[in-house]
N, C-alpha and C positions, 0 to 999 in steps of 0.2 A: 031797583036799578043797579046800585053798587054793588049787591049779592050776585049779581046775572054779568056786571062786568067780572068781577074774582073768578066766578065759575068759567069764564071764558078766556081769564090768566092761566088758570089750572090746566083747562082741556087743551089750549095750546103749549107748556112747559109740556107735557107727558109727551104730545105728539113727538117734540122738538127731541123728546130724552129716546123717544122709543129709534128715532130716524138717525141719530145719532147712534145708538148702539147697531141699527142696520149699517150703517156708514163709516164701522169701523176699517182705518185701509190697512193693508200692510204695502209694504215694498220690500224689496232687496237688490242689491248692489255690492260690487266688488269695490275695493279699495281705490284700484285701479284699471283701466281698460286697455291699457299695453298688455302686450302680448307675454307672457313668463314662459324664459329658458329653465330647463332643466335636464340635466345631464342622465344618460343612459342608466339604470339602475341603481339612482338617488333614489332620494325620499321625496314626493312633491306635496306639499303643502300648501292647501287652498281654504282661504277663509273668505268667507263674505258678512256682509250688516242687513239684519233682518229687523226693519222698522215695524215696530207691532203695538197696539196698545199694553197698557199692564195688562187686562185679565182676558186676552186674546190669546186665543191655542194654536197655533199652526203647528203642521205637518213639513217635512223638509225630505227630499228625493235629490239625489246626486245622478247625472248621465252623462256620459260622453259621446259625439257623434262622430265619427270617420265615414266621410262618403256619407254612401247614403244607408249606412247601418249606426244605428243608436244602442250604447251598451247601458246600464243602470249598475250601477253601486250596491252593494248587498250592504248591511248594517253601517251604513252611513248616512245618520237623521236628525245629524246637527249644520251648524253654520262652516263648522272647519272638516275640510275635507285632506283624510290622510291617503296616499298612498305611497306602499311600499315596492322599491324596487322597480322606479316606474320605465313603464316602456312605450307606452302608448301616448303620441301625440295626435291633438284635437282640439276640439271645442268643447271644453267645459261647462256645465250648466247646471245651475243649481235650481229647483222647483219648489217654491213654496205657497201651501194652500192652508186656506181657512176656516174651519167648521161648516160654510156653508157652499165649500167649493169653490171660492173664488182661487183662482190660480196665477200667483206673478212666477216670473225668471229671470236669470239674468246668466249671460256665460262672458267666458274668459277664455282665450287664446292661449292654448301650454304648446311649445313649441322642443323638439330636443336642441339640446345646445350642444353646439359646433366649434366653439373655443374655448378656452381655458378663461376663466375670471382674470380681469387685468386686476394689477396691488400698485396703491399707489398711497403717499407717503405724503399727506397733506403738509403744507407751511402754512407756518399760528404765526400770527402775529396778536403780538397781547401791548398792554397797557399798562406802564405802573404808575401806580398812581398810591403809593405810601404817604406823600408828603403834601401834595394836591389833590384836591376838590376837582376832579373833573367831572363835566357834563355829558351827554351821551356821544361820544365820540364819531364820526364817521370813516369808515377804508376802503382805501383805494388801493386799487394792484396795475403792478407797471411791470408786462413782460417784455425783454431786450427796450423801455422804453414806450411800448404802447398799451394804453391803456385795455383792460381786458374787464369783462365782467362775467365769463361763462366759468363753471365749476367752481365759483363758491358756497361757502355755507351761507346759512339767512340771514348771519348775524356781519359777515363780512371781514370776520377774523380768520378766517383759513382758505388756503386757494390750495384747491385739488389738483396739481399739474396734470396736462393732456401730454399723449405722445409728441407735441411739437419737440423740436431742441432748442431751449432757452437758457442760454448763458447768466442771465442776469433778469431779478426777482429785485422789482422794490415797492412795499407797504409804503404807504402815507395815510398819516391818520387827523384827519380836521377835526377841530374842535373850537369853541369860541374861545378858547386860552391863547391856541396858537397852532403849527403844524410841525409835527414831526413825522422823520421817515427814517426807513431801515434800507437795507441789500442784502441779497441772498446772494452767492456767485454759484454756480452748477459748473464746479470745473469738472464733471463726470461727462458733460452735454458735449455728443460728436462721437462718443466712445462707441466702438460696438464688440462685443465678446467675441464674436465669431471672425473679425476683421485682426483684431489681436493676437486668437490663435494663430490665422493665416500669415500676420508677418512674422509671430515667433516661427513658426514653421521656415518660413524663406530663410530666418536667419539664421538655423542649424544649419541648413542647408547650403549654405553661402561659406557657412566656415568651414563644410564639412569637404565640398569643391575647392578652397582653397589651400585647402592641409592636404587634399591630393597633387594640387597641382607643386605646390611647394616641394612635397615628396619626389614625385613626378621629373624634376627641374635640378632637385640635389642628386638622383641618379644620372640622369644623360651628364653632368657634370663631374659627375665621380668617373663615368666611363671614359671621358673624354681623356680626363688626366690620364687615368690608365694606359690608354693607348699611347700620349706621347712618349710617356715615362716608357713603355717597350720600343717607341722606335728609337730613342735618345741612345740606349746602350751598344755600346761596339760590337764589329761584326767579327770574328773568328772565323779565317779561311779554313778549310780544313785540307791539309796534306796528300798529294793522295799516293799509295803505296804501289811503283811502279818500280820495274827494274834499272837499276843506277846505269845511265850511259855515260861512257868516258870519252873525253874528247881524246881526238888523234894525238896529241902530244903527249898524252899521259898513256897511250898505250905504248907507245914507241920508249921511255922510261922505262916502264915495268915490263917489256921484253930485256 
C-alpha cells in the first residue's frame, strides 16, 4: 500500500513538472503607457521588459501602424528598439513569441514633438547635520506662502519650479528635534526678455525725440533773435540825386 501511494507521489510531481513547463508565460510591457515625444529627425529610443523564464526562447518583431497600414522593422529582434532619424509617428508595438507560438504585445504611443524641452533649475534644500543626530527628517515647500506638493523629488528635498511666477520659496523641514526653515526670493519673477527689449527700445526712442525737439526749439530761437537784431539797426535814408532848385531870392543874388 505505501509503494502504490509513492508511486502515485511520483506520477502526480512528473504531471505537475510537465504542466508547468507547458505553462511557462511570457509577457511584455513598456516602462511606461504615456504617450513619447520625439522631435523630427532625432534618434527615438524604445525599450520594453520581456518577462520569460530562464531557459525560455522567445522571438521578438518590432511594427508600427499608421492608419490602417502596418510597417515591420527589419533587424530589430531585441527588447530596445533604435531608430535613426525618426520621422514616422504612430503606434508602436512590440511582438513577442514563444517556441510553441504563443504570441504577447504591447505598443506605445510616439508622437512628434511640437515644442522645445522646457529647462528648469531645481531648489535642494539639504540638512546639516555635522553636529546632530538627526532622525529622518520631513519637507515642506511653501510657494508665495502656500503650501504646494506638485514637482517634487521622492525624497522631498528639491521642488522643480512650474511656469507659475513666485516670488518667494520657503523649505520647512520637521523633525522630532525641532523645525527649521529657509527662503528663497525669485527677484527675476515678473521679468520677461522681450517686455525689456520693448521698453529699452521706447527709451532710445524717447531720448532720440527729445534731442530733436530740443534741437528743433534752439533753432526757431536762434531765428527769432536774428530777426530782431535786423530790425533793431538804423535806417539810412538814401539821397536821391535831382537837379538843385533855387529859391527866388537866391536867384535874384546871383543875377
Amino acid at each position: 500500500m505505501e509503494l502504490h501511494v509513492r508511486g502515485w507521489h511520483v506520477l502526480l510531481s512528473l504531471v505537475l513538472v510537465q504542466w508547468a513547463r507547458q505553462c511557462l508565460c511570457i509577457a511584455v510591457k513598456f516602462p511606461s503607457d504615456l504617450p513619447l515625444s520625439v522631435a523630427l529627425g532625432r534618434t527615438l529610443v524604445l525599450e520594453a521588459q520581456i518577462d520569460k523564464g530562464p531557459e525560455e526562447t522567445v522571438s521578438v518583431r518590432w511594427s508600427i501602424k499608421q492608419g490602417s497600414k502596418t510597417y515591420r522593422f527589419p533587424n530589430q529582434e531585441n527588447a530596445k528598439l533604435t531608430v535613426d532619424n525618426f520621422s514616422k509617428a504612430g503606434n508602436y508595438t512590440i511582438t513577442v513569441m514563444d517556441k510553441s507560438g504563443k504570441e504577447v504585445s504591447a505598443s506605445r504611443f510616439v508622437r512628434e514633438s511640437e515644442v522645445a524641452p522646457r529647462v528648469s533649475i531645481p531648489l535642494l534644500c539639504e540638512v546639516s547635520n555635522d553636529s546632530e543626530q538627526w532622525d529622518t527628517p520631513k519637507f515642506m515647500w511653501l510657494a508665495n506662502g502656500v503650501d504646494t506638493t506638485a514637482n517634487l523629488s521622492a525624497d522631498g528635498k528639491m521642488l522643480y519650479p512650474s511656469g507659475a511666477c513666485v516670488h518667494n520659496y520657503t523649505c520647512i523641514v520637521n523633525s522630532s528635534l525641532g523645525t527649521s526653515s529657509t527662503h528663497y526670493l525669485n527677484t527675476g519673477c515678473g521679468t520677461n526678455t522681450d517686455d525689456q527689449t520693448w521698453n529699452g527700445g521706447c527709451t532710445v526712442i524717447v531720448w532720440v525725440l527729445l534731442v530733436l525737439l530740443l534741437a528743433a526749439v534752439a533753432a526757431i530761437i536762434f531765428c527769432i533773435l536774428k530777426i530782431r537784431k535786423l530790425q533793431r539797426k538804423p535806417k539810412i535814408a538814401a539821397v536821391p540825386q535831382t537837379e538843385m532848385q533855387l529859391m527866388p531870392k537866391e536867384r535874384q543874388t546871383i543875377q
